[in-house]
N, C-alpha and C positions, 0 to 999 in steps of 0.2 A: 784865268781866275785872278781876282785883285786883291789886295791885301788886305781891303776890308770883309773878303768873302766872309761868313762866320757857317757855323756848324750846321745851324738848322734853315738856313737860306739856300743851301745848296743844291742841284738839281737831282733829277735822281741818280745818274752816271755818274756823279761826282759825288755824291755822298757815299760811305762807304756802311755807315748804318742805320738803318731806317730806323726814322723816330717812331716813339710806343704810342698807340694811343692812350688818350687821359685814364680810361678804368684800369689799364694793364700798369701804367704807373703809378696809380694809386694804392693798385697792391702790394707794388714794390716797394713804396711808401710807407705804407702802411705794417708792412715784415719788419722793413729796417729801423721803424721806430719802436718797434717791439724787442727785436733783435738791441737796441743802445740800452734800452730800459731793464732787460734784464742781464744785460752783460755786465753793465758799468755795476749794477745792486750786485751783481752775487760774486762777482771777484773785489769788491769792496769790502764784501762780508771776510772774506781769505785774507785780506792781505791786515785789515782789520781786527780780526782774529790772531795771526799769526805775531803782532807787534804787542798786543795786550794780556796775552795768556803765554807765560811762559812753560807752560806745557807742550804747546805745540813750535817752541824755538829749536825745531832739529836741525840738523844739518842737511837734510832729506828735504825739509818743508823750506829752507833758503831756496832750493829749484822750483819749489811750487809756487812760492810767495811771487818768485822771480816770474814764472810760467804767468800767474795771475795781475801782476801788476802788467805784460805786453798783451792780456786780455780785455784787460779795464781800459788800455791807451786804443784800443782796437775801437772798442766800444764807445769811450767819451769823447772822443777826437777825430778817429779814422773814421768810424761810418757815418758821422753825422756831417762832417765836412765831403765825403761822397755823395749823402744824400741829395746834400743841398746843389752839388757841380752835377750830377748823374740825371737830379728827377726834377726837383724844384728851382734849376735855373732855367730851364727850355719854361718855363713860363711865367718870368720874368723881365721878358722884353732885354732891353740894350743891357739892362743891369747885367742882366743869367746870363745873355754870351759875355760879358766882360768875366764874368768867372766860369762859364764853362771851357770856353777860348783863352783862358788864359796859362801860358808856360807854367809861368811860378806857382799857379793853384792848382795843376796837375802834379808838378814837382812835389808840393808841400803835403798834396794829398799821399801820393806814393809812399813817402816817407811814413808818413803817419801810419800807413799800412805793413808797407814791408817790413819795417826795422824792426816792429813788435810782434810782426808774424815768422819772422824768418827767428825773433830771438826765441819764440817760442818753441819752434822745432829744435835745433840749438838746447833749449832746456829738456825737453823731453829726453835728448840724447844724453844728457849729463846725469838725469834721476836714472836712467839706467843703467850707468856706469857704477854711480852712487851706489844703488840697489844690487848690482855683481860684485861690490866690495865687500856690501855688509853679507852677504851671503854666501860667496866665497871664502871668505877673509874677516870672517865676527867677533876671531880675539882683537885683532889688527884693527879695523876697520874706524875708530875713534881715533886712532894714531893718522893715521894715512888720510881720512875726512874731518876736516875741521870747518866749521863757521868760515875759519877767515879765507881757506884755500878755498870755499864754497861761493862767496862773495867775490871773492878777486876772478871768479870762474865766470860767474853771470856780469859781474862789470865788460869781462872782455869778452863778452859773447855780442854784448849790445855795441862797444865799440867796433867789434868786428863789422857786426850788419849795418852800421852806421856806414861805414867806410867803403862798405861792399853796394850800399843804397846809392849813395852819393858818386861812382863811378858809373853805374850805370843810368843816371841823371844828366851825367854831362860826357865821358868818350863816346857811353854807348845810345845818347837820346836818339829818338828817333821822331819821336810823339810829333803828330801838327792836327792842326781845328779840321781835318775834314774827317778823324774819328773821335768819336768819344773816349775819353781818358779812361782806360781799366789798366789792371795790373799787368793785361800779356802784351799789351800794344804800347806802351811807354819808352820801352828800349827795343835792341835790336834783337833779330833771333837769336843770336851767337850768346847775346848776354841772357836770356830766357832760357836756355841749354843748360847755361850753368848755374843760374839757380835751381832748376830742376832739378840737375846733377848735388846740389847740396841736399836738398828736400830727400834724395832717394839714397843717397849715400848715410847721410843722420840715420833717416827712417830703417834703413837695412840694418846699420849696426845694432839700435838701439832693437830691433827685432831678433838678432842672434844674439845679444848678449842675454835676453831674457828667455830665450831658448835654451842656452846653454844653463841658464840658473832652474830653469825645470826640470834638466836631467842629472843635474848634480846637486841639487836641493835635499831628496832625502837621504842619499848618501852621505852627504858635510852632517844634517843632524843629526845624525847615529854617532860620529865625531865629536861631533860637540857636545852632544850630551851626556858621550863616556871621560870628554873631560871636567866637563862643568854642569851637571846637571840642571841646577839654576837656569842657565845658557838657556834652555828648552823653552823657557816663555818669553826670552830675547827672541829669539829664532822664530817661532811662530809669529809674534808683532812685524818682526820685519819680512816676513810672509805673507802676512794680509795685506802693507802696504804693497809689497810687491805685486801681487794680484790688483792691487787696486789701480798702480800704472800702468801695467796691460792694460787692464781696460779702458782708459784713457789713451793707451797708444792707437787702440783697436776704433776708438771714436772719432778718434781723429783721423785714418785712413778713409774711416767710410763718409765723416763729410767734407774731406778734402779731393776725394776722387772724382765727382761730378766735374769740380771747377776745372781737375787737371784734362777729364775729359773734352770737356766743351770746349775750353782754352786752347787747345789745341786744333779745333773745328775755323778755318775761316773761307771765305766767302766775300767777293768783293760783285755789288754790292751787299751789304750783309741782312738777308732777311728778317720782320719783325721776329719772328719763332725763334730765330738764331740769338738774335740783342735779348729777349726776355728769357732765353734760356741760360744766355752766360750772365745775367743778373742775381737768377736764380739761383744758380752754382754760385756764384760768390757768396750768397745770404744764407745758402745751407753752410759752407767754410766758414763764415762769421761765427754761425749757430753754435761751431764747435767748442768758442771761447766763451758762450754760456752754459755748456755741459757740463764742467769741469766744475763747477760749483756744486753741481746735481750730484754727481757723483761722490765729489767728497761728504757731502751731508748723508751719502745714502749710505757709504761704505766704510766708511771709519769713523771710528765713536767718539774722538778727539775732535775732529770737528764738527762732529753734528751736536755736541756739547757745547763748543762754542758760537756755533750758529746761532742755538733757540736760544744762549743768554744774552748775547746782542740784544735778538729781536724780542725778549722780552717773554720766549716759550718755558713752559715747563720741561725739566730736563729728561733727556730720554732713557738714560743709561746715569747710575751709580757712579763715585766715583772708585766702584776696582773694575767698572765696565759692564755691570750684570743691569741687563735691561727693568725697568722700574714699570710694575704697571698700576695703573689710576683705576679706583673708584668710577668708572661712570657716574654713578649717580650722585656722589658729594665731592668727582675731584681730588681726594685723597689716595698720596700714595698706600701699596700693600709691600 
């Protein structure tokens, strides 16, 4: 084989993954531009939100803003520059192997994905942390979480995955044009291992820490509320948020399990079923980073507040939180 072999010229013994035909990529196509379109809008609406209403400036929502800005770089940057190296360069001509073959445009892609997907896990671990101080620890918890310790938290989470991206780019690359550039085939196993080993270590703490906050939940309120009554509608707020990361955490397991399963599946050469299945798995893991927006608008009334006054909605809830309801027929609130 010579050095100008490129990806899609190759024979079939040598190719290691069968190209899609045109409808099967079309679909792909067609997810993933759905997939930017609502990612980039509804973690724009958060982080938007989050810098204009000082209501929602908690110390809690720095992890979310944080969680939301590596969902929006996911979506405005990582999967549109995928798009174009994954679906729309194989027909292209010389141009689309020059960027689907090409090192630095796998590199750059990588980056663009891991750093904001790895920080995102990373934050998830931190809002639970967060979320076992204030409910542990509710007199305390203002003292010990602050903004700025919360900031210096997610700054070195992103340098960290930075650093963590960039080594497995170059000790551990492995990548070359006779497969298509995804996230499990860029480096080596060894370096695949241990981000695994990061994803399930995060994921496991941040799953016993919120374990441990449901069995000693109503025990601390009985606590707190024989020292500080008041405390009592403290305690329940940071209750519902806390129910509300659960199920964000529990979102994210179920569309990030496909990818880890499929990712794991290989096959040389690699059957069309096999390539459109781990396409798939990665665009349901994508999906994850537009959930996050659904949820928060569905499940706490701070942001679903500030949602419909962006977009210009009528408001859903009062401001001491008591749902408002309209008039059908003239649109006035009762």
């Amino acid at each position: 084989m010579d050095d100008t072999t490129t990806y899609d010229n190759l024979t079939g013994n040598e190719r290691q993954v069968s190209p899609l035909p045109f409808w099967l990529t079309s679909i792909h196509v067609i997810v993933e531009v759905v997939l930017i379109i609502f990612i980039a809008f509804g973690n724009m609406l958060i982080i938007r939100s989050f810098f204009k209403f000082s209501k929602l400036q908690t110390t809690t929502n720095v992890f979310i803003v944080a969680l939301a800005i590596g969902d929006f770089v996911v979506g405005a940057f990582g999967i549109p520059f995928g798009l174009v190296a994954s679906h729309i360069a194989n027909y292209m001509g010389e141009a689309g192997y020059a960027i689907s073959d090409n090192k630095i445009c796998c590199q750059v892609r990588t980056i663009l994905l891991v750093v904001p997907l790895g920080s995102s896990v990373f934050s998830l671990c931190a809002v639970s942390i967060d979320r076992h101080i204030a409910v542990t620890k509710p007199l305390r918890y203002h003292a010990i979480m602050t903004h700025t310790k919360a900031v210096l938290i997610c700054v070195c989470i992103v340098v960290y995955m930075f650093g963590l991206t960039i080594l497995g780019l170059t000790a551990f690359y492995v990548w070359n044009t006779t497969t298509a550039c995804r996230l499990n085939n860029t480096a080596s196993s060894s370096y695949n291992t241990v981000i695994k080993l990061h994803i399930g270590i995060l994921y496991g703490i941040a799953c016993a820490l919120y374990i441990h906050i449901g069995i000693i939940a109503v025990q601390q309120r009985k606590k707190v509320c024989a020292i500080d009554p008041m405390a009592e509608m403290q305690f329940k707020k940071d209750n519902k948020i806390t129910k509300m990361m659960m199920f964000v955490l529990g979102v994210f397991l179920l569309t990030w399990s496909p990818y880890i399963i499929f990712g794991s599946i290989t096959s040389n050469p690699e059957p069309v079923w096999l390539t459109s299945a781990n396409y798939f798995a990665i665009e349901i893991a994508y999906a994850n980073s537009m959930m996050n927006p659904l949820i928060y608008a569905s499940r706490n009334k701070a942001f679903n507040t500030a949602f419909r006054e962006l977009l210009g909605l009528r408001p859903k809830f009062d401001k001491e939180g008591t749902e408002i309801s309209y008039d059908k027929d003239n649109g006035s609130s009762t």
